[in-house]
FIDO-854036 format. One record per residue (C-alpha): residue number from 1; x, y, z. Coordinates in steps of 0.5 Angstrom, whole numbers, always signed. Example, Ala and Ser with C-alpha at 12.3 -4.5 7.8 and 13.67 -1.06 7.14 Angstrom:
{pos:1, x:+25, y:-9, z:+16}
{pos:2, x:+27, y:-2, z:+14}
***
This chain:
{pos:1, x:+78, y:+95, z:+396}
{pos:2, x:+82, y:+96, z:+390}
{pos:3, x:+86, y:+100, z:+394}
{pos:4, x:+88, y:+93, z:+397}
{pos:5, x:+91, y:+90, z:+390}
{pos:6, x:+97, y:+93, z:+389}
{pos:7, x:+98, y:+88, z:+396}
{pos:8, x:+96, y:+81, z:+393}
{pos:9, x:+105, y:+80, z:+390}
{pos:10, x:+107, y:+81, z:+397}
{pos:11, x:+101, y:+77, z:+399}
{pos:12, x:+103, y:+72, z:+394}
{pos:13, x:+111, y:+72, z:+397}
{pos:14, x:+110, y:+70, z:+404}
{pos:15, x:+104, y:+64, z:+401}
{pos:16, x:+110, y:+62, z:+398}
{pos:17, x:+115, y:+63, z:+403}
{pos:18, x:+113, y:+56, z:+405}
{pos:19, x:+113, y:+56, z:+412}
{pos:20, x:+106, y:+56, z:+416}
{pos:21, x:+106, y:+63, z:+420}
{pos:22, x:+107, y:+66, z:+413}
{pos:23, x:+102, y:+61, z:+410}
{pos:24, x:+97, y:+63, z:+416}
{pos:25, x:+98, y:+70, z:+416}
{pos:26, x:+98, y:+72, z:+410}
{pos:27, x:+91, y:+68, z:+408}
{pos:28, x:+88, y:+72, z:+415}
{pos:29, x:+90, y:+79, z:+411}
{pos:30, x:+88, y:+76, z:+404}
{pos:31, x:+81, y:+75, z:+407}
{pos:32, x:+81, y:+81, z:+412}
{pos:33, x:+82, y:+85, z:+405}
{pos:34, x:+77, y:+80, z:+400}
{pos:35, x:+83, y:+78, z:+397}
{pos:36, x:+84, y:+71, z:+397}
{pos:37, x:+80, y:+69, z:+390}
{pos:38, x:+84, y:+74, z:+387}
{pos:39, x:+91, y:+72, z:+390}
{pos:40, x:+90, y:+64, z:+390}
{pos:41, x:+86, y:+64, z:+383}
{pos:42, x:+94, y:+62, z:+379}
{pos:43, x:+95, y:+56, z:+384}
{pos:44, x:+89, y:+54, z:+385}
{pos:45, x:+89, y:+52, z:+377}
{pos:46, x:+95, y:+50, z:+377}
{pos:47, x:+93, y:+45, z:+382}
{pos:48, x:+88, y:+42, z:+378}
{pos:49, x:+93, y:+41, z:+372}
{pos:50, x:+98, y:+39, z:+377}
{pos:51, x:+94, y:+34, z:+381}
{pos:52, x:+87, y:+31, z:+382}
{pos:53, x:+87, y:+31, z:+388}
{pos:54, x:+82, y:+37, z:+391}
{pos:55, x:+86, y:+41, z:+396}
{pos:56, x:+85, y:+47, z:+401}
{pos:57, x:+89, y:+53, z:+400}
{pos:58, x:+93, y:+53, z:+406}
{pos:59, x:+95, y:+45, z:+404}
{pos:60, x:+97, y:+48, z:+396}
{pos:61, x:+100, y:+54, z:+399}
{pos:62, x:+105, y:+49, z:+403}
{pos:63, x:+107, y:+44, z:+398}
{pos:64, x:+108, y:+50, z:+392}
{pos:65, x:+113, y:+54, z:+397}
{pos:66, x:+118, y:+48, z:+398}
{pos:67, x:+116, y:+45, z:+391}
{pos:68, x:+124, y:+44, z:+387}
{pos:69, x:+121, y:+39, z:+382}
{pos:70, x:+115, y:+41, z:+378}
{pos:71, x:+113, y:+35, z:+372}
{pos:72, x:+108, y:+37, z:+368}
{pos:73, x:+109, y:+32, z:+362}
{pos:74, x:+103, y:+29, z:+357}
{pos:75, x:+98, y:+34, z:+360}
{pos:76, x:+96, y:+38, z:+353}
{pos:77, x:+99, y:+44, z:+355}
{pos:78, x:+98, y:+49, z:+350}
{pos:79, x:+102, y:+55, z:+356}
{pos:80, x:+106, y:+55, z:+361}
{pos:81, x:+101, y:+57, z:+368}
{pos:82, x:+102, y:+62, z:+370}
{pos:83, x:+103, y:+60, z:+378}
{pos:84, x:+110, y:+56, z:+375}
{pos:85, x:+113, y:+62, z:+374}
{pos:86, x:+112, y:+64, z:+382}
{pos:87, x:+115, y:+58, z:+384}
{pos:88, x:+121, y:+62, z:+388}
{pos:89, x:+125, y:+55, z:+389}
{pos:90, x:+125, y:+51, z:+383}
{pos:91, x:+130, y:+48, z:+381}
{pos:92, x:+128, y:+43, z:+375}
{pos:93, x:+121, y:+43, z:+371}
{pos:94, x:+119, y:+37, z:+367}
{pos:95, x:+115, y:+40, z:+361}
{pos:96, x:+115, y:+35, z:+355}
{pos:97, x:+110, y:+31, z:+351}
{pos:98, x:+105, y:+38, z:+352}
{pos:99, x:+103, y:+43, z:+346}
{pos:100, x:+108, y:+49, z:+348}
{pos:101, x:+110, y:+53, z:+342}
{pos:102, x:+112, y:+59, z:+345}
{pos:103, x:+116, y:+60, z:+352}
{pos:104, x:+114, y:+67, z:+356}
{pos:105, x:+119, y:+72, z:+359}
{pos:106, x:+116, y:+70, z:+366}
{pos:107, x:+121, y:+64, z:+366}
{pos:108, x:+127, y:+69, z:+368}
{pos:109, x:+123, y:+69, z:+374}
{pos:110, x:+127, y:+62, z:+375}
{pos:111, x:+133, y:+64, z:+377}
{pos:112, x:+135, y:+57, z:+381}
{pos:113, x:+133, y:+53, z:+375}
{pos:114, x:+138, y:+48, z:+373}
{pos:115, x:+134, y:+43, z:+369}
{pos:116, x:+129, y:+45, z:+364}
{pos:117, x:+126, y:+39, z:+359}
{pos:118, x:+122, y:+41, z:+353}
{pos:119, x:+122, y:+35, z:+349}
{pos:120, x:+116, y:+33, z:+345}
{pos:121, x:+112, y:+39, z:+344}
{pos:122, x:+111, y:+44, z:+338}
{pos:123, x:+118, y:+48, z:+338}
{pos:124, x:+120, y:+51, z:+330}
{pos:125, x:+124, y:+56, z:+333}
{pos:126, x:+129, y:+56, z:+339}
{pos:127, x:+126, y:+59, z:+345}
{pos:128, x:+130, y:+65, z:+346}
{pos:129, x:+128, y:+66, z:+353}
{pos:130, x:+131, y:+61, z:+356}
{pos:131, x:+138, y:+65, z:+355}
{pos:132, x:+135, y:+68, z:+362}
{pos:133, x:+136, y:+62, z:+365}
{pos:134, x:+144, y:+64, z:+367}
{pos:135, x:+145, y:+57, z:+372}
{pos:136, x:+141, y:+52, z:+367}
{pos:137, x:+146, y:+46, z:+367}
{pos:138, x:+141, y:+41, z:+362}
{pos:139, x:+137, y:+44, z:+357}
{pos:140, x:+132, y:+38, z:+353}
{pos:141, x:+129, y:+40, z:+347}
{pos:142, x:+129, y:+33, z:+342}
{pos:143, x:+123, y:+32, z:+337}
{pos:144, x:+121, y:+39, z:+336}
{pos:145, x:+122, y:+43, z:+330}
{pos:146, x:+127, y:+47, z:+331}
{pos:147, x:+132, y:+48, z:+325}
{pos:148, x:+137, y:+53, z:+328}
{pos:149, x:+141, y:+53, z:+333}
{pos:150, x:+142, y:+60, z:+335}
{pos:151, x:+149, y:+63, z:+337}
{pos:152, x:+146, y:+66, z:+344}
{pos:153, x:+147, y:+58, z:+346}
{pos:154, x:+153, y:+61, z:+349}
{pos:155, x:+149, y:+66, z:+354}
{pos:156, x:+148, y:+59, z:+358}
{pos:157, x:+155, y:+59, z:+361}
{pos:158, x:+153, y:+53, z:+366}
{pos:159, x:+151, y:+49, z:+361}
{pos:160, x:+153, y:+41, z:+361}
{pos:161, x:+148, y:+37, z:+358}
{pos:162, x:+145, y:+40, z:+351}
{pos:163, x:+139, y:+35, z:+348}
{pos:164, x:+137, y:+37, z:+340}
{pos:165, x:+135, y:+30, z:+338}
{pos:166, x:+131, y:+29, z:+332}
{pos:167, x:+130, y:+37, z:+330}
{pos:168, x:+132, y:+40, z:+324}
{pos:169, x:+138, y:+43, z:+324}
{pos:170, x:+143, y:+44, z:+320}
{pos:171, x:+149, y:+47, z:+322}
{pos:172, x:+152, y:+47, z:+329}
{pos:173, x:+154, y:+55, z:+331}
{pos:174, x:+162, y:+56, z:+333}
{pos:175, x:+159, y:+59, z:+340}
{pos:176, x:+158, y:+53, z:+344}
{pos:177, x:+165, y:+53, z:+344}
{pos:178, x:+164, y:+59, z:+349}
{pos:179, x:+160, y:+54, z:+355}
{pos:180, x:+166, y:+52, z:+358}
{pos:181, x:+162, y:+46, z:+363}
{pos:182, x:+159, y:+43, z:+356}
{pos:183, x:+160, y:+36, z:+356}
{pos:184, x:+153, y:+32, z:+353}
{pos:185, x:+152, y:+34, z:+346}
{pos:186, x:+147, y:+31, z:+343}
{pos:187, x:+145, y:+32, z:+336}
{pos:188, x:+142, y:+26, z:+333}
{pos:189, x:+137, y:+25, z:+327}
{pos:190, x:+138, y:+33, z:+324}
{pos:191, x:+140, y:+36, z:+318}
{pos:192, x:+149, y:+37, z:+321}
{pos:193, x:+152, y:+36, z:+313}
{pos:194, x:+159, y:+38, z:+317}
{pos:195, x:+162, y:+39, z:+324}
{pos:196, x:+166, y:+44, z:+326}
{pos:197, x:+173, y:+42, z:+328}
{pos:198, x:+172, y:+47, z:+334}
{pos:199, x:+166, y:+44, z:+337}
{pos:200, x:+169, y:+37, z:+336}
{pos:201, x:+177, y:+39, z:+340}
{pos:202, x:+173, y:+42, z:+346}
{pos:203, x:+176, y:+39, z:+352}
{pos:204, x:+170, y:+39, z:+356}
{pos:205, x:+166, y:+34, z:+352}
{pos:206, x:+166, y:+27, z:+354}
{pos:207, x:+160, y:+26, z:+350}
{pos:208, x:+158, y:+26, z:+343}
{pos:209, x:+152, y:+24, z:+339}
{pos:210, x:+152, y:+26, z:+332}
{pos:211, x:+147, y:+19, z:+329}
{pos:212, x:+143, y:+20, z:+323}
{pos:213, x:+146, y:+25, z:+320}
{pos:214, x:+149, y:+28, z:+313}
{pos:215, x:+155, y:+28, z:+315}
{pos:216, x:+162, y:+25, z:+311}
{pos:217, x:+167, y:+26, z:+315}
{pos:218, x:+169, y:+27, z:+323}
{pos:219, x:+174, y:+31, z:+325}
{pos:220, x:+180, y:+29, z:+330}
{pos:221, x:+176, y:+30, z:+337}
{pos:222, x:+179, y:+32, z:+344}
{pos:223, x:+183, y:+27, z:+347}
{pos:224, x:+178, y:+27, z:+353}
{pos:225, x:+172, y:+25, z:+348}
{pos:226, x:+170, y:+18, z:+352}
{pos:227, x:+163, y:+16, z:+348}
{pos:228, x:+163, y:+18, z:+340}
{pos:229, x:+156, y:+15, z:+337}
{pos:230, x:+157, y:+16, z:+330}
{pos:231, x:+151, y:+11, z:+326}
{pos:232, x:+147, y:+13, z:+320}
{pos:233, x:+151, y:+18, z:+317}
{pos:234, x:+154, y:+18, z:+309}
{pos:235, x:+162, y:+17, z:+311}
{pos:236, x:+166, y:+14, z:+305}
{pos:237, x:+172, y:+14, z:+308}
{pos:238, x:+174, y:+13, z:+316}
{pos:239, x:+173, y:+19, z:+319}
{pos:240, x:+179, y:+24, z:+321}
{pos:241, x:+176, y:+22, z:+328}
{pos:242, x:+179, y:+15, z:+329}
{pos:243, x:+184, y:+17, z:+326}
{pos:244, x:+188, y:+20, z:+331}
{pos:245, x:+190, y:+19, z:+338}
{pos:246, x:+185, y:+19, z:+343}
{pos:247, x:+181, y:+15, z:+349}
{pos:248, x:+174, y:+13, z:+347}
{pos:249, x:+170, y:+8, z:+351}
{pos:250, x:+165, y:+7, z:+347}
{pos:251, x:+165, y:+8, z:+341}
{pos:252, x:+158, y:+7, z:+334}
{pos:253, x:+160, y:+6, z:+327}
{pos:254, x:+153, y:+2, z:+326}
{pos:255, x:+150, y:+3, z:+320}
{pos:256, x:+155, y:+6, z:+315}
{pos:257, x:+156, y:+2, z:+309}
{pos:258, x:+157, y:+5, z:+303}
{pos:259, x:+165, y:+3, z:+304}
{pos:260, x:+169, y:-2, z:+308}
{pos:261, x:+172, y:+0, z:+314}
{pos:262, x:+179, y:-1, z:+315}
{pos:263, x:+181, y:-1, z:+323}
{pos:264, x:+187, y:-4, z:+322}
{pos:265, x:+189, y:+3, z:+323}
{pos:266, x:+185, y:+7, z:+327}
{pos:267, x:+186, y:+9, z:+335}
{pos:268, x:+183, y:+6, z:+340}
{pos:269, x:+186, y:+2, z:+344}
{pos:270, x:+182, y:+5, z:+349}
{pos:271, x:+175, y:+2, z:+347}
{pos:272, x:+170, y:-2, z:+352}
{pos:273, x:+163, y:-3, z:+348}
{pos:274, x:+164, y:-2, z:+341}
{pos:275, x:+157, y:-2, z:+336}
{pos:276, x:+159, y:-3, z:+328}
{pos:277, x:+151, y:-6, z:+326}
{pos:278, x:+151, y:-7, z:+318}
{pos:279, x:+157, y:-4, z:+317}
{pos:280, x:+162, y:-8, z:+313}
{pos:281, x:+169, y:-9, z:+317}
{pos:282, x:+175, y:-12, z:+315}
{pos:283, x:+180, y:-12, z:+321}
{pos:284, x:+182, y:-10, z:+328}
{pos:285, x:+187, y:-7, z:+331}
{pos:286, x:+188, y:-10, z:+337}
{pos:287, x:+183, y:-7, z:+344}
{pos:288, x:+185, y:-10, z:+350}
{pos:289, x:+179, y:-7, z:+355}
{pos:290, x:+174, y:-10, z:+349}
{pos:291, x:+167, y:-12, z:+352}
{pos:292, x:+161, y:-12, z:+347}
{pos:293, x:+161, y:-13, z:+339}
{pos:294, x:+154, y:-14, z:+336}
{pos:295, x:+154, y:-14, z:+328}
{pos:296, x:+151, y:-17, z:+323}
{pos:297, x:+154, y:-22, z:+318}
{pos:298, x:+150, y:-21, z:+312}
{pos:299, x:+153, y:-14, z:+311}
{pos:300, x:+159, y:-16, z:+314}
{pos:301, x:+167, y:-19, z:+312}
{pos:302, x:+169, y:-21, z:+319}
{pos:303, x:+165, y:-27, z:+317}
{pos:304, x:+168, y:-30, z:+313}
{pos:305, x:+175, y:-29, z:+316}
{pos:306, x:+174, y:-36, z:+320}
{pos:307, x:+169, y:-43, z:+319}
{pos:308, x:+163, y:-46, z:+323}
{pos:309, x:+168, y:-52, z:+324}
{pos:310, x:+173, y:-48, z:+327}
{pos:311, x:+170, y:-43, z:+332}
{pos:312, x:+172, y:-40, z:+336}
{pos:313, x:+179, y:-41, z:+335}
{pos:314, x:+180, y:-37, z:+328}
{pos:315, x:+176, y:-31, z:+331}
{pos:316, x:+179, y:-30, z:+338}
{pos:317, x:+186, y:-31, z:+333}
{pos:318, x:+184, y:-26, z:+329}
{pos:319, x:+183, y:-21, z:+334}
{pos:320, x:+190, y:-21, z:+335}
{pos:321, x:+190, y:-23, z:+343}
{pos:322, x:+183, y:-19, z:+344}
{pos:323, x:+181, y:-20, z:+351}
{pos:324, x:+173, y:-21, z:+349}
{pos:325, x:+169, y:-23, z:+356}
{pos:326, x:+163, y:-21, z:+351}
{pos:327, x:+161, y:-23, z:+345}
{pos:328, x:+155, y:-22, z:+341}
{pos:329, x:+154, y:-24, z:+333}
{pos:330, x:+147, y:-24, z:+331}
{pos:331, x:+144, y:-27, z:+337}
{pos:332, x:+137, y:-27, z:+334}
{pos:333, x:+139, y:-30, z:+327}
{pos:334, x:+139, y:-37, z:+325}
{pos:335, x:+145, y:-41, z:+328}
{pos:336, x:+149, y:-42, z:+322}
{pos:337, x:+149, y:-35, z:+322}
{pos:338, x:+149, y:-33, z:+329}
{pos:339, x:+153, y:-35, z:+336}
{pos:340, x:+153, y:-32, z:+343}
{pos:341, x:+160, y:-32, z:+346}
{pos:342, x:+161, y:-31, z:+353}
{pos:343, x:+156, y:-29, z:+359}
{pos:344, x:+155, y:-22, z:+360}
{pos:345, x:+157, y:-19, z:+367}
{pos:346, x:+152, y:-15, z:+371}
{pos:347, x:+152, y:-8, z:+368}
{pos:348, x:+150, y:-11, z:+362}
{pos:349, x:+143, y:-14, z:+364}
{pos:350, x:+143, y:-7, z:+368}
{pos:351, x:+143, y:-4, z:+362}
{pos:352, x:+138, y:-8, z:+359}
{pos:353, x:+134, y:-6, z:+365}
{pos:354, x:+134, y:+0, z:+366}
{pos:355, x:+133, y:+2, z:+358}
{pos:356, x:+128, y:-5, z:+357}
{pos:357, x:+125, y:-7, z:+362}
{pos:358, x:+127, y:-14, z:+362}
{pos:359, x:+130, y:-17, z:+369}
{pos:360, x:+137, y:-21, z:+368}
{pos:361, x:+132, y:-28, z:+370}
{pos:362, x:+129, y:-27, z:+363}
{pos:363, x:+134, y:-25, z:+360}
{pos:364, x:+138, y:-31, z:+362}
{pos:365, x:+132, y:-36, z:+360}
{pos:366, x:+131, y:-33, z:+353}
{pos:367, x:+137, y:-34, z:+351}
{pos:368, x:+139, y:-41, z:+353}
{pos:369, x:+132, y:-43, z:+350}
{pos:370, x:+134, y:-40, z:+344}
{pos:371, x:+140, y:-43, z:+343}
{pos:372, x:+138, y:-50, z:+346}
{pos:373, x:+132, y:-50, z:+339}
{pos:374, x:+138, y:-47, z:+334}
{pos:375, x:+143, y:-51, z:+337}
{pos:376, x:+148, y:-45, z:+337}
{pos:377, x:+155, y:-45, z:+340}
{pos:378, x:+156, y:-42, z:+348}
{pos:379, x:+162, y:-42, z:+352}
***
């Protein structure tokens, strides 16, 4: 009989093949060799994390053979399963809220992965193994412990959409600029003091988030830079980024005020939804496609540019022309301190829904309470 093991992969391969002759047969020759606890014992404990639901081997075997996402989040994982790595088809594996420090080398086994989201778990240094993962487009690792980005990133030359959010990462290496497909940088809520001018004129990058940081300045972005969140950061002037010509969509200033920031001359004429929350601003340039404003009036000069009396005339001149379809100052303060101007349109309430979970009827109904009891203007 133990001449009989050196059998149990190949016997493995044709359970996972996922088609009932393969499935059928391959059981009927684990059994004739007494093999079948040896060769199903990986899967049958993944089963059991996997799901709760007891099953014959026959049922596993045909659901593991076809399986193209695997999500095993919040499950107080400690290692990887072993019968994970078997899974020839896996194209995205959802591992996050778990206990995993390490990943094993088994993971190169995932050839066709595409997604891999390790988010919130027990990471202090960057996972090398995932380098062998050649097609992976999205790679997740926000809230770990992560305090370098390693320069072998580049060996992930697929790479789209790179997630590092609340790490602690200081610096970013100048090998990202190797991933030529990368668009979705997600930094947020590290240790960045400085960013590399290479890394912010990619021309691939659409997306980048840099909020909560150390950073002082910003330089120029490429011209096919569309959502630019730059909150939370320690700028005393206006950063080189806005200073030059580019075509942001959207763009978060918010939480920035140690300085008054002078937008008369900056470069976005191009701008959709714009965020400047308790950061004090004290002109507009002109921006015809503007959509959304949320700020607060305490911290900010643009309140006192026009009265109570006079609203919302003086504000809509103000903004030189400004085609403002939504306007949202301080919705939740007094009235005297707060107005909503304008009704959104449905990507906002969908907006809301997608992140919140609050349906546009209750949206609709909260709001017209709230300004019928404080008395506030609407248009």
């Amino acid at each position: 009989m133990s001449d009989y093991k050196e059998y149990i992969p190949q016997l493995r391969q044709m359970l996972l093949s996922g088609t009932d002759e393969n499935i059928t047969l391959a059981l009927a020759i684990a059994e004739s060799m007494n093999l079948v606890d040896d060769i199903m014992l990986p899967f049958r404990k993944f089963w059991k994390i996997y799901s709760e639901t007891r099953k014959s081997d026959r049922f596993i075997m045909s659901k593991l053979g076809n399986m193209h996402y695997l999500k095993l989040e919040g499950k107080k994982l400690k290692t990887i399963p072993e019968a994970v790595f078997m899974l020839p088809k896996l194209n995205y594996l959802l591992l996050g809220n778990n206990e995993l420090e390490t990943i094993p080398a088994e993971i190169a086994n995932l050839s066709n992965l595409v997604d891999l989201d390790l988010r919130y778990n027990r990471f202090t240094n960057f996972p090398k193994q995932i380098f062998a993962l050649k097609n992976l487009k999205k790679l997740v690792l926000l809230g770990n412990e992560i305090d370098v980005l390693l320069n072998e990133i580049s060996e992930l030359k697929k790479l789209e959409h790179l997630h590092l959010a609340y790490n602690y990462i200081e610096t970013l290496p100048n090998s990202l600029t190797q991933i030529s497909n990368l668009c979705t940088l997600n930094v947020n809520d590290n240790e960045i003091i400085n960013f590399p001018t290479e890394i912010a004129q990619m021309p691939s990058l659409h997306v980048i988030f840099v909020e909560n940081n150390k950073l002082n300045n910003i330089p120029k972005v490429s011209i096919n830079l569309r959502d630019l969140n730059i909150a939370s950061n320690r700028f005393a002037k206006t950063p080189d980024a806005l200073l030059h010509e580019n075509k942001l969509n959207k763009l978060d200033i918010s939480f920035n005020p140690g300085f008054v920031w002078n937008l008369n001359k900056v470069k976005i004429s191009k701008l959709i939804h714009f965020a400047f929350e308790k950061t004090v601003v004290n002109r507009f340039n002109a921006i015809s496609n503007l959509k959304l404003i949320k700020f607060y009036g305490e911290r900010n000069l643009l309140v006192k540019v026009f009265s109570k009396c006079k609203w919302p005339e003086h504000f809509v001149h103000f903004l030189s022309g400004m085609k403002v379809s939504i306007f949202v100052y301080d919705e939740y303060a007094d009235c005297e301190d707060g107005w909503w101007i304008g009704h959104p349109d449905e990507d906002y309430y969908k907006q809301v829904e997608d992140y919140y979970g609050f349906r546009k009827e209750d949206l609709i109904e909260e709001r017209f309470v709230r300004n019928e009891r404080l008395n506030c203007v609407r248009a």
